[in-house]
N, C-alpha and C positions, 0 to 999 in steps of 0.2 A: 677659646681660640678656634678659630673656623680652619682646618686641616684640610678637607676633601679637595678632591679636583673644581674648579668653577668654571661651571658655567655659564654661560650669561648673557645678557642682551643689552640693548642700548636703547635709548629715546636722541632719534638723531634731534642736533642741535646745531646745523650750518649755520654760517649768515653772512654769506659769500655776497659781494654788493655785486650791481652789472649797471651796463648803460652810461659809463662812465660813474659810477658813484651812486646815479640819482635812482636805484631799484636796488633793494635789501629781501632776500631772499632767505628769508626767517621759517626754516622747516621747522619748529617746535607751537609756533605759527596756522602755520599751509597745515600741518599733521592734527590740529585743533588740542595738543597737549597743555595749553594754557586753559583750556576751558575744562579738560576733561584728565587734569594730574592724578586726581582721588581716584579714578579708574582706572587707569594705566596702573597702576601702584596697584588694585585691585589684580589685574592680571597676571602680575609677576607670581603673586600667591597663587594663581591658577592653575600655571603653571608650574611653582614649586622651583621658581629661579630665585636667587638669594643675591646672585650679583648683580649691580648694573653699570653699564655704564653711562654715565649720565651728566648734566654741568647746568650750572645756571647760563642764561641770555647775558655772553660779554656785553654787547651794544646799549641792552638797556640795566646792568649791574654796575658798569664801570663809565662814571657821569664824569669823572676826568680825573685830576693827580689830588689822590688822596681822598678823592668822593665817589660814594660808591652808596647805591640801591639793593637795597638786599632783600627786598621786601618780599617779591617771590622766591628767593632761595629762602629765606626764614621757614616760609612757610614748608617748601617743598620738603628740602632737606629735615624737617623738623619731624614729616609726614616719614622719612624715611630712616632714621632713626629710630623712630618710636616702632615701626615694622621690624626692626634689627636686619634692615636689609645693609647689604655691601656695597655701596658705590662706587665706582670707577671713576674718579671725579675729571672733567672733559673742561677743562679753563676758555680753551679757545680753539675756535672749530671753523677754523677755512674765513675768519674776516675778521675784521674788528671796528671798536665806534667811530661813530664818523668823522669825531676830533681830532682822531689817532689818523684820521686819512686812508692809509694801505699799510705795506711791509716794505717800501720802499723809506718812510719813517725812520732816522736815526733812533727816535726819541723810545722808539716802539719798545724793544728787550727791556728797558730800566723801569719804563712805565709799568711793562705787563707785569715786571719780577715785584714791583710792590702790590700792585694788584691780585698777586696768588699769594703774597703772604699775609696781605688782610682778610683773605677767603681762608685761609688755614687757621688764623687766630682767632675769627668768628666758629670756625666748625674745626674745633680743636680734634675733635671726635673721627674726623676722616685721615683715613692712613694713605690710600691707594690714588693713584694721581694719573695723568694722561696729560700734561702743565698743556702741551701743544699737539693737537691731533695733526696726522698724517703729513710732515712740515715738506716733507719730498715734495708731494704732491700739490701741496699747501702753494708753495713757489711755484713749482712746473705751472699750474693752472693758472697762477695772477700772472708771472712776470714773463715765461717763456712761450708759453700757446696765446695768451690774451685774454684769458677768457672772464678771469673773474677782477674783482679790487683794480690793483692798478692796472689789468689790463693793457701789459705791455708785450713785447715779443722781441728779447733778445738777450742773450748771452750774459752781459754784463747787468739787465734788472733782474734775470735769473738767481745770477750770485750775490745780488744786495739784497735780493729778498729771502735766500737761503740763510746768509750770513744773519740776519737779524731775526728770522723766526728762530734757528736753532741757539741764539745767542741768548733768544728768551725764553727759551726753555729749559736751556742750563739753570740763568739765573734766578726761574722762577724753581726752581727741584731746589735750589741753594735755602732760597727765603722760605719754602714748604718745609726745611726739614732744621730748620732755627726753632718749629715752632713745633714739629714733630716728626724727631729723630730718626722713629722708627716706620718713616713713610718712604714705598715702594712706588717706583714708576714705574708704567707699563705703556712703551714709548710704542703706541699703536699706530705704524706706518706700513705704508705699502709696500708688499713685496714683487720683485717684479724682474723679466726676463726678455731677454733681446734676441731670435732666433734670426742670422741671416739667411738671405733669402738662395743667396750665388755666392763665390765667390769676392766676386766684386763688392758685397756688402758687408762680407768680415770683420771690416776695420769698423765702420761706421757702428755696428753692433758691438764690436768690442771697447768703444770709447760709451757708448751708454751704459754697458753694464758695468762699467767703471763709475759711470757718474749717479748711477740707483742705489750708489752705496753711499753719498756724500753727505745725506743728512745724518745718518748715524755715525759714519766714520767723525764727522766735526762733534756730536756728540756728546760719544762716548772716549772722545780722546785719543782717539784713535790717529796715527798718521796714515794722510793720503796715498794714494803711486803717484808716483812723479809726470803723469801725464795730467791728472787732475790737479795736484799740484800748481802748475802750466795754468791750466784753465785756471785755477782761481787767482792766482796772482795777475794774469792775464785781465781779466775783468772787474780787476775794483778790490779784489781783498788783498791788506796789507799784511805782512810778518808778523805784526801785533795783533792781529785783531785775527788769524792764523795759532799762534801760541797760546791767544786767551783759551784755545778749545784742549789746545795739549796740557796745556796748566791742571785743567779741570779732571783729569781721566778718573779722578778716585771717585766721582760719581756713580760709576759703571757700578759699581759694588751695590747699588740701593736699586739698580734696574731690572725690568725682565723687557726682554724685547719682546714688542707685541707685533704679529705678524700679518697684515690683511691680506685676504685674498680675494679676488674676483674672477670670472672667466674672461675679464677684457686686461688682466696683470702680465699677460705674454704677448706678446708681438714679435710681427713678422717687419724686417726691414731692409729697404734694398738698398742700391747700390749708390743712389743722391742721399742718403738717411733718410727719406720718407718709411714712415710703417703704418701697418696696418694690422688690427687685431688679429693673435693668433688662436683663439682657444685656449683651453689647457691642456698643452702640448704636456708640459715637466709635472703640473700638475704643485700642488701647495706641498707634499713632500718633499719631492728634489730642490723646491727653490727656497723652500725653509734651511734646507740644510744648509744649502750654499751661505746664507746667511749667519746660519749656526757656526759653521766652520770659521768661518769671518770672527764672531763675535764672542762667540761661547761661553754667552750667557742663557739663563732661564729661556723657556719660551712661551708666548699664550697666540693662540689664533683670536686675532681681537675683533677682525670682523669677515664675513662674508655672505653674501644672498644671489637668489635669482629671482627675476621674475617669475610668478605664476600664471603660463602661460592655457592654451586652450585647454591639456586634457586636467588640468589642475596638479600632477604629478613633478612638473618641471621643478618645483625650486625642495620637493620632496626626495627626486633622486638626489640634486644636487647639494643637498643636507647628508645624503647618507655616504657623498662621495667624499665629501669632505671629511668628513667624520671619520669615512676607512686611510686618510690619506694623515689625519690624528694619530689615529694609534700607529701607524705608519710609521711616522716619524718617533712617535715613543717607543716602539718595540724594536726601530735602529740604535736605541740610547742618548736621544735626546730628549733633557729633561723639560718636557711641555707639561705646562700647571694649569691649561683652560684652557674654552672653547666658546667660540661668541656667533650668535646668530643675528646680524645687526639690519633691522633694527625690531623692536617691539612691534610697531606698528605699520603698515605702509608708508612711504614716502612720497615728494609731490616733486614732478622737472628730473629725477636722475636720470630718466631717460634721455634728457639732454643735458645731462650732467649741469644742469642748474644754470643753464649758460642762457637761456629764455624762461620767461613767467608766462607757463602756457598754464599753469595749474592744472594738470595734466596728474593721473595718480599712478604712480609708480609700484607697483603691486607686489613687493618681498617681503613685507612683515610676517610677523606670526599672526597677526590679526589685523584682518582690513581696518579703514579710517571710520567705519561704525561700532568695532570693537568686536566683530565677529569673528569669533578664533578660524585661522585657515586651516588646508591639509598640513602645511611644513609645521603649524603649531601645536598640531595635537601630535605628529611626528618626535616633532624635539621635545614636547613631557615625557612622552613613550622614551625615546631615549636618553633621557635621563632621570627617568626611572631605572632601567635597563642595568647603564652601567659608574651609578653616582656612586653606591657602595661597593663598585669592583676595583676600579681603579686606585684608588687606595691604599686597598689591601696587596694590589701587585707591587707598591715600592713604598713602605710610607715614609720614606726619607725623603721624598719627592714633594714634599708638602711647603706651602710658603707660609710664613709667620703672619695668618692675617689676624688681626683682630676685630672681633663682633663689636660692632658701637656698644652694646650691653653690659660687654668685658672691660671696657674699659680701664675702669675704676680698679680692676686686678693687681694683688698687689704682685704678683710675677709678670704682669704687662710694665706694670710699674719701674720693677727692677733690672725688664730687657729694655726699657727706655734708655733707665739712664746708662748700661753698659753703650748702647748706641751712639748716646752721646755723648760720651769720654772718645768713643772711636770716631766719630765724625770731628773732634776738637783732633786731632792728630791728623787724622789725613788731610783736615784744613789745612794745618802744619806744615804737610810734605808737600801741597798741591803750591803753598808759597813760599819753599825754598829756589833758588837759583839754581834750576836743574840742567842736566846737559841738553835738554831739549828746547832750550831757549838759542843756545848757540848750534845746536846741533842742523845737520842736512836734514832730506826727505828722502823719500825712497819711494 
């Protein structure tokens, strides 16, 4: 069993479409990870990373209901296994195939929930899950800015594309853990902060940092305040399809909340609600907690970067800021289990958040798109050299039950299985009794 703190990286995997549909924006792709997998994978050993996070190509894995390509995950995952590395497994990353259309899609949650349980029944062997990356953000950017999928801009495709990524997410963690009991998600979304700017903008700032809560409050089963409440009934979601998230809350118990962070997660906003970047004002410790306090569960930092800018230093301090803003948060008593520097490699467009195909290279990896280790890379081995076997030892209660693909076969992996699943048949149990939460108000 793999006990220590994880740390870890990613191989981004977007495939956010633009242009109305007709441009698929495949950073695994743009990042050349299709030609150069057996290297990248070399790297992680380079480094001395053991986690990743990582996911097969939705678009070209999932050919439609009930056919699916696995040819590159066969391969991939097969390559990562046999390394005894820990995947973070990444389902669906900001888009989906083109059959499927957008997240304005009814058909979308039921489709994707069988689509992660035939990815779970082929890789029995994976524990750790992320079913839907950053689903906040996922919406904000298709259905309320425009920018990506359906590329719409209001209110109410907002809430039909929140309602149904986070609906597939429930139901894909449901069908993951029919097939194995004792898999952890680690719901990697954005964390994020509304500073106003006057007076005047209080309200407006105080109705968004209500609403950066609502992909995990629908969740984790969480009930809304009765202002977003409002907004969601207000826009398309009905009492039913409201309940279906309160039904589900015994889920929360198989979660660790995963927290990203960026320097563009704060904003300034005034008095019309326009905003504009603030920096890191609160910084990832104050708005983790807020979070924490919210939710109070596990924590992992699942991703954040900077450019590396002229004197090559820039995404080097900003590793180490983050890092003190880590133990931060652990040495106020919140129990955070990991640290993520995303991504492995540079990326292509985040500079325009993927919203044009300038192929343009976006320069925060650990190692440029040659595979040239940078300054943040040889940084982040240094620290976690540093401090892999400290952290540890300061709490070893703090440990999450991972298991090594290698362990598997363990006859005590064996036998926390199936106590898992006697517990998951009960709280099935309790999640479909006729609770007072069906009849009950909001608050």
């Amino acid at each position: 069993m793999y006990t220590t703190f994880m740390f870890a990286t990613g191989i981004e995997n977007s495939i956010p479409t633009i242009n109305n549909g007709r441009t698929r924006i495949d950073q695994m792709e743009k990042c050349g990870h299709y030609r150069h997998w057996r290297t990248d994978f070399d790297l992680l050993e380079e480094l001395d990373i053991q986690v990743l996070r990582y996911g097969p190509p939705l678009h070209t894995a999932f050919l439609g209901p009930g056919r699916h390509d696995w040819s590159f995950a066969d391969m991939t995952f097969a390559e990562i296994r046999r390394r005894n590395i820990i995947p973070i497994v990444d389902l669906c990353h900001f888009g989906v195939p083109d059959w499927i259309g957008n997240f304005q899609n009814p058909d979308f949650p039921a489709l994707f929930a069988e689509y992660a349980g035939a990815f779970a029944r082929r890789f029995p062997w994976v524990q750790l899950y992320t079913p839907v990356n950053e689903m906040f953000i996922c919406a904000q950017f298709s259905a309320a800015y425009g920018w990506w999928n359906e590329q719409l801009r209001s209110d109410q495709a907002f809430v039909t594309a929140l309602k149904h990524i986070v609906k597939a997410n429930v139901l894909a963690m449901e069908r993951i853990l029919d097939v194995r009991p004792d898999a952890l998600f680690i719901q990697s979304e954005s964390s994020e902060y509304f500073h106003a700017e006057n007076p005047a903008a209080i309200k407006p700032a105080e109705i968004m940092n209500a609403r950066r809560f609502l992909s995990l409050d629908l969740n984790y089963g969480r009930r809304v305040d009765s202002e977003m409440y409002e907004f969601l009934m207000d826009n398309g979601m009905t009492r039913d399809e409201y309940h279906f998230f309160l039904s589900r809350s015994s889920l929360r118990h198989h979660c660790i909340m995963g927290n990203d962070y960026y320097v563009t997660n704060e904003h300034r906003v005034r008095a019309d609600g326009m905003t504009r970047a603030a920096g890191d004002v609160f910084g990832y410790d104050e708005i983790t907690r807020q979070y924490y306090d919210r939710y109070r569960l596990p924590v992992m930092h699942t991703e954040t970067n900077l450019m590396e800018g002229p004197t090559g230093e820039e995404a080097v301090n900003w590793l180490w800021k983050q890092w003190a803003n880590v133990l931060r948060v652990r040495n106020t008593g919140v129990p955070i289990v990991g640290f993520t520097w995303y991504s492995l490699t540079d990326q292509m467009d985040w500079d325009v958040a993927l919203r044009e195909e300038n192929n343009r290279v976006t320069p925060v990896g650990l190692y440029d798109l040659d595979r040239n280790i940078r300054p943040v890379g040889r940084c982040y081995k240094q620290l976690i050299q540093d401090w892999c076997n400290v952290l540890p030892a300061q709490s070893v209660c703090l440990t999450v039950p991972v298991i090594r693909p290698h362990d598997l076969e363990e006859s005590a992996v064996r036998r926390h299985q199936d106590r898992l699943r006697k517990m998951r048949r009960k709280e099935a149990g309790e999640d479909d009794e006729p609770a007072a939460t069906a009849q009950g108000g909001h608050r």
